[in-house]
N, C-alpha and C positions, 0 to 999 in steps of 0.2 A: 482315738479319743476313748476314754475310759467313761462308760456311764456311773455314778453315784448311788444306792438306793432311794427312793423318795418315801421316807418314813412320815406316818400322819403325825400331827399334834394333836390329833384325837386319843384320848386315854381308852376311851370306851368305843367296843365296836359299834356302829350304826350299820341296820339294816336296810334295804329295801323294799319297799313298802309292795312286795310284787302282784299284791291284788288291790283294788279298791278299797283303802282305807279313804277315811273323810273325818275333818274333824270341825268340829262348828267352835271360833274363837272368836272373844272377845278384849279389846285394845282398844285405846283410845276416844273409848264412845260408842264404838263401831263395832255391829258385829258382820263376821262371815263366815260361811264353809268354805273349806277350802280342802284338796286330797291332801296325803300324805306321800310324800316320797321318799323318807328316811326316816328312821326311827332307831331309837336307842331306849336304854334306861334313863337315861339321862339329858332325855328331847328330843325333838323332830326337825323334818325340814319339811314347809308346805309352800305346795304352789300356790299363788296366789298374784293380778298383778293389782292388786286394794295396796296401796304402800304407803298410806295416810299412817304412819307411824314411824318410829326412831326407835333406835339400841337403846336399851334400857328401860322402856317401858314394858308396867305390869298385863299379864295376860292372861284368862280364865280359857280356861280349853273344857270341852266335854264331847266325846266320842266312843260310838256305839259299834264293835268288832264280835265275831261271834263270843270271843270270852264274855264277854259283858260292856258295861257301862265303865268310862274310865274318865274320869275329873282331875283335874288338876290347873295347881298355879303356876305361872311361867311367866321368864322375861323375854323379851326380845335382845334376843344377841346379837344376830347381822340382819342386816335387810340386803336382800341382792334383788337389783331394779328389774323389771320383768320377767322376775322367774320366782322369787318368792320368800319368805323369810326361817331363819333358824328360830327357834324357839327352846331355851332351857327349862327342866321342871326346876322348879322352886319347891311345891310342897306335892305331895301325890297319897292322899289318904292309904292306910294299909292296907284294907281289903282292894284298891283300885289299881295300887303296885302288884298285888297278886294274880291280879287278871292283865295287866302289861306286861309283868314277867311269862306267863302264859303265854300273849299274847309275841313277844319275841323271839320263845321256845319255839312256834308254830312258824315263826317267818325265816328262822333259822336253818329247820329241817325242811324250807320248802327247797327243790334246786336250782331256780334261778334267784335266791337270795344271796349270793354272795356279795360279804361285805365290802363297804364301798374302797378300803383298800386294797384290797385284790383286786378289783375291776378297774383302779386306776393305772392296776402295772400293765394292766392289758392295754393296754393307749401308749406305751411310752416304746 
């Protein structure tokens, strides 16, 4: 049996959030904190089991990492049932993408960040 590679449909690398990030979001009426377990340029994954929301709905994020203060708009992309949801930016002011990009250089060169495609070959 020949195995395949398993290529992501992710464009963009997503990190691991390998210290305690947290991010206080707002959906549906409802607000929570909740950690961070992935992170990209381009959104996060948080745990969370509050799943009082659906795909597609808007979401205000604001989290505080040593770079700074970081805000931003976001949808909800997937909900995964007891473990917690994806979250895309929508809009991320300039100076707050300055300090996320920062803030990904740092989770980048940590050495248990490896991205989560690499970490999946290691399972297979």
């Amino acid at each position: 049996m020949q195995l395949k590679p398993s290529y992501s449909r992710r464009a963009l690398t997503r990190f691991r959030a390998s210290e305690d990030i947290w991010v206080c979001w707002r959906c549906n009426g409802r607000e929570d904190v909740s950690r961070v377990l992935d992170i990209s340029i381009d959104g996060l994954f948080v745990e969370t089991l509050r799943l009082k929301v659906k795909e597609g709905m808007p979401a205000k994020l604001d989290f505080l990492v040593q770079e700074g203060s970081i805000k931003a708009d976001a949808v909800v992309r997937h909900v995964k049932d007891g473990s917690g949801l994806g979250l895309r930016f929508l809009a991320v002011p300039d100076e707050d993408r300055q300090r996320l990009k920062a803030l990904l250089r740092r989770l980048r060169s940590l050495p248990t960040a490896l991205p989560q495609y690499f970490r999946s070959l290691q399972h297979e």
